[in-house]
C-alpha positions as YAML, in Angstrom:
chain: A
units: angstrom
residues:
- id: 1
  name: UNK
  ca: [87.90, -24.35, -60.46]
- id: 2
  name: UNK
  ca: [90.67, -23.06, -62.25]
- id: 3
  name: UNK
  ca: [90.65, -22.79, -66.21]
- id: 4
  name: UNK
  ca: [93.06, -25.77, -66.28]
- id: 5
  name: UNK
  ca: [91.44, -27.97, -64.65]
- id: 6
  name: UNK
  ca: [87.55, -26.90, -66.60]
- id: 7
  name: UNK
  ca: [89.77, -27.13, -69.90]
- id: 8
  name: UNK
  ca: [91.25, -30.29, -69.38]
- id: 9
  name: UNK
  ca: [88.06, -31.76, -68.25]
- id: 10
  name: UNK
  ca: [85.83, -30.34, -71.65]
- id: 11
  name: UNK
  ca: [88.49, -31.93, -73.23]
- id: 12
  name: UNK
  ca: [87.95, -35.02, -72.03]
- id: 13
  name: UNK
  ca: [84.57, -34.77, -71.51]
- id: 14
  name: UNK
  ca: [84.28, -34.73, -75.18]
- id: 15
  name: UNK
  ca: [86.55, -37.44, -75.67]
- id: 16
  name: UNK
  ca: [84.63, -40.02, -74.31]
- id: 17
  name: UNK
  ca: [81.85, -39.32, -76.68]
- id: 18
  name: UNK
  ca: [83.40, -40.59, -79.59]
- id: 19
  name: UNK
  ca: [82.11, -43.08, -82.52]
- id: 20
  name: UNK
  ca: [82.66, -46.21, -80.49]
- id: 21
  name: UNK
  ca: [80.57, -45.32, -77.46]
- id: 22
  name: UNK
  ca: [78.14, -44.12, -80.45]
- id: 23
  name: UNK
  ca: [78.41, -47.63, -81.64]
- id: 24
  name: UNK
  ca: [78.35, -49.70, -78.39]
- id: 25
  name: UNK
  ca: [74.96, -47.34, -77.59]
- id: 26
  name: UNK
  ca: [73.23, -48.30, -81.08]
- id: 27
  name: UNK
  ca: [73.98, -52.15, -80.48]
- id: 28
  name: UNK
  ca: [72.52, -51.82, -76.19]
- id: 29
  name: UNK
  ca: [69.42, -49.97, -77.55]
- id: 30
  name: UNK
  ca: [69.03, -52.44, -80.47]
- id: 31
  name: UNK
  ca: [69.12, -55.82, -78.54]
- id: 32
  name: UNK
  ca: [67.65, -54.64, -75.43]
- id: 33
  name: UNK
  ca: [64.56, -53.44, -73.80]
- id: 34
  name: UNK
  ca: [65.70, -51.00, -71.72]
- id: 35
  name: UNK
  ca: [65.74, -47.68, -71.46]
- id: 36
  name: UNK
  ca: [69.06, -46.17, -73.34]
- id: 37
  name: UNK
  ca: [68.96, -42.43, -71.07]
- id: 38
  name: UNK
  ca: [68.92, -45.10, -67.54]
- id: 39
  name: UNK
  ca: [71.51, -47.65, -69.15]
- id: 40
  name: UNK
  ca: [73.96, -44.56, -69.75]
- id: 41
  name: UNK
  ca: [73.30, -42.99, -66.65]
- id: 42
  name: UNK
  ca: [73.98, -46.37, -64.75]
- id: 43
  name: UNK
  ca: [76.73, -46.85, -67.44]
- id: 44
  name: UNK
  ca: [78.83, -43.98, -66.13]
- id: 45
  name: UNK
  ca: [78.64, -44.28, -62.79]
- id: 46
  name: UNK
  ca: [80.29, -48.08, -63.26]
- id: 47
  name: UNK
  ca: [82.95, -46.88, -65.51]
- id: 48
  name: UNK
  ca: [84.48, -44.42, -62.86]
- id: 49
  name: UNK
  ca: [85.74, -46.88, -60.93]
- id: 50
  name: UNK
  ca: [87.10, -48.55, -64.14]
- id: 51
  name: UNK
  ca: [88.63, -45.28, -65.58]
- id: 52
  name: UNK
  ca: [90.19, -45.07, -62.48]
- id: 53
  name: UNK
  ca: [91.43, -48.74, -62.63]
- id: 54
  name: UNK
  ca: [93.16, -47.47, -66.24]
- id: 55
  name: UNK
  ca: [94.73, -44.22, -65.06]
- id: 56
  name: UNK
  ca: [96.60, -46.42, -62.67]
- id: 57
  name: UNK
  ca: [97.17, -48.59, -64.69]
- id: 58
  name: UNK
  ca: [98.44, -46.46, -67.06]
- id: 59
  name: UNK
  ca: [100.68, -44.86, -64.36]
- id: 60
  name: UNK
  ca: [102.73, -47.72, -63.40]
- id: 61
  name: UNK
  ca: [102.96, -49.90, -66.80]
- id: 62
  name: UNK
  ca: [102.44, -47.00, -69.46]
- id: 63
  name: UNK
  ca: [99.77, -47.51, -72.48]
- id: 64
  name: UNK
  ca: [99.80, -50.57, -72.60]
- id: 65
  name: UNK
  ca: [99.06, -51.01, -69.73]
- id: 66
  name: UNK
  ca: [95.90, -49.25, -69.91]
- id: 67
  name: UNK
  ca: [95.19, -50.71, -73.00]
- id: 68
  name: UNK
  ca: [95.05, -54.26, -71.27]
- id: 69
  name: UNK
  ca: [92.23, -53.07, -68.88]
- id: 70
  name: UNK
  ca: [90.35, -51.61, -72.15]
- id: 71
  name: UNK
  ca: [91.01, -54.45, -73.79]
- id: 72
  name: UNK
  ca: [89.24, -56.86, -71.10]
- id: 73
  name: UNK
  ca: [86.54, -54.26, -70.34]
- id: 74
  name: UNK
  ca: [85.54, -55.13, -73.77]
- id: 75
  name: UNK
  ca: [85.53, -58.95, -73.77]
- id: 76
  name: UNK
  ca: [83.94, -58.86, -70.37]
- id: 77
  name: UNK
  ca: [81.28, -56.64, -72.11]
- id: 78
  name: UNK
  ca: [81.47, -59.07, -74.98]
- id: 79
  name: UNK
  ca: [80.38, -62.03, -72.65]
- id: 80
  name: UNK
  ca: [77.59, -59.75, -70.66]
- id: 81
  name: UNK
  ca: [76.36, -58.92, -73.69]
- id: 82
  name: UNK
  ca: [75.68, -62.75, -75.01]
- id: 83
  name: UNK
  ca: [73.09, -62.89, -72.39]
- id: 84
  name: UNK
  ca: [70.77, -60.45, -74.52]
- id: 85
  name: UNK
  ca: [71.45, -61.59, -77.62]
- id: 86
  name: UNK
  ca: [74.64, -62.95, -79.39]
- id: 87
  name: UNK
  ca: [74.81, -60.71, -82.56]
- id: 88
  name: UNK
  ca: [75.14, -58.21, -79.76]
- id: 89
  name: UNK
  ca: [77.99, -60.00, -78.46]
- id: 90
  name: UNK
  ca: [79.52, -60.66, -81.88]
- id: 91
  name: UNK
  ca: [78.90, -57.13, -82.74]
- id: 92
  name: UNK
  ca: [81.03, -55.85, -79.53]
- id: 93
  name: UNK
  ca: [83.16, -58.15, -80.19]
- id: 94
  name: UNK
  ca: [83.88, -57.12, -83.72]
- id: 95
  name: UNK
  ca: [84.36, -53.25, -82.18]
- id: 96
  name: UNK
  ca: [86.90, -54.67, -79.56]
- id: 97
  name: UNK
  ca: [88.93, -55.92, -82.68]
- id: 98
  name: UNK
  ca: [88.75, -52.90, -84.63]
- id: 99
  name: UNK
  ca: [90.40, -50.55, -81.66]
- id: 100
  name: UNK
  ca: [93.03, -53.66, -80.78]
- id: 101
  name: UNK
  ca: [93.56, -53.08, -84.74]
- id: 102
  name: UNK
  ca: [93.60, -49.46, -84.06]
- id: 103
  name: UNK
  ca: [96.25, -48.82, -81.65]
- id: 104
  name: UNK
  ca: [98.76, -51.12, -83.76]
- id: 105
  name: UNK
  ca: [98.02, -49.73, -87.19]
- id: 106
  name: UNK
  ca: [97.56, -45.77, -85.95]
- id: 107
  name: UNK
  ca: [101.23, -45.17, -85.59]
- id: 108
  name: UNK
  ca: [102.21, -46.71, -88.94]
- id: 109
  name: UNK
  ca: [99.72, -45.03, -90.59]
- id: 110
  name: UNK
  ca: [100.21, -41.63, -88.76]
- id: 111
  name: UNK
  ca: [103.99, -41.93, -89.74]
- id: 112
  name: UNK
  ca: [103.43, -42.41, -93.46]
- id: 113
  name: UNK
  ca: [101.20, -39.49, -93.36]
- id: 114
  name: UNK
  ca: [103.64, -36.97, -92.14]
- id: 115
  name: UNK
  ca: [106.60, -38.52, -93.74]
- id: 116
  name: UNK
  ca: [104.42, -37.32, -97.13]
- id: 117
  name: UNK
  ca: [103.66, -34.01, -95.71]
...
């Protein structure tokens, strides 16, 4: 494995873990009765295909693109999620609005702050 490849992976590696997956893990292990080490193992393994589904995604139509699979990932999660309890579903729900909020406001907001710098 060349250093490239091992960097590029750490990086996103660690990228994944991030405060919405930290979310999205607190509101699973709240509402359900599962184990939360089997439901991220099982987790992962479903969202290669779907990662996969993005990149191309991403490929052919850009950003948005990708955004529009992430976008129904998360109201398809949103409806799975109603069938253990529906304060979980409002709850992903509610985190599906705040990165659709994200991606608009993050460039405005980026701009203003190097425009000030």
């Amino acid at each position: 494995m060349t250093s490239e490849i091992l960097i590029s992976s750490i990086a996103f590696g660690l990228f994944i873990v991030c405060p919405r997956m930290a979310g999205m893990i607190h509101i699973i292990n709240k509402h359900s009765n599962v184990s939360i080490l089997r439901t991220v193992l099982v987790g992962t393994l479903i969202s290669i295909p779907l990662l996969l589904l993005m990149l191309i995604m991403f490929e052919y139509l850009g950003i948005w693109g990708a955004i529009v699979i992430c976008v129904l990932t998360d109201f398809i999660a949103t409806l799975i999620m109603k069938e253990i309890s529906k304060k979980a579903a409002i709850e992903t729900f509610i985190i599906a609005l705040f990165v659709i909020l994200g991606v608009k406001i993050a460039p405005a907001v980026s701009n203003f702050i190097v425009e000030l710098l």
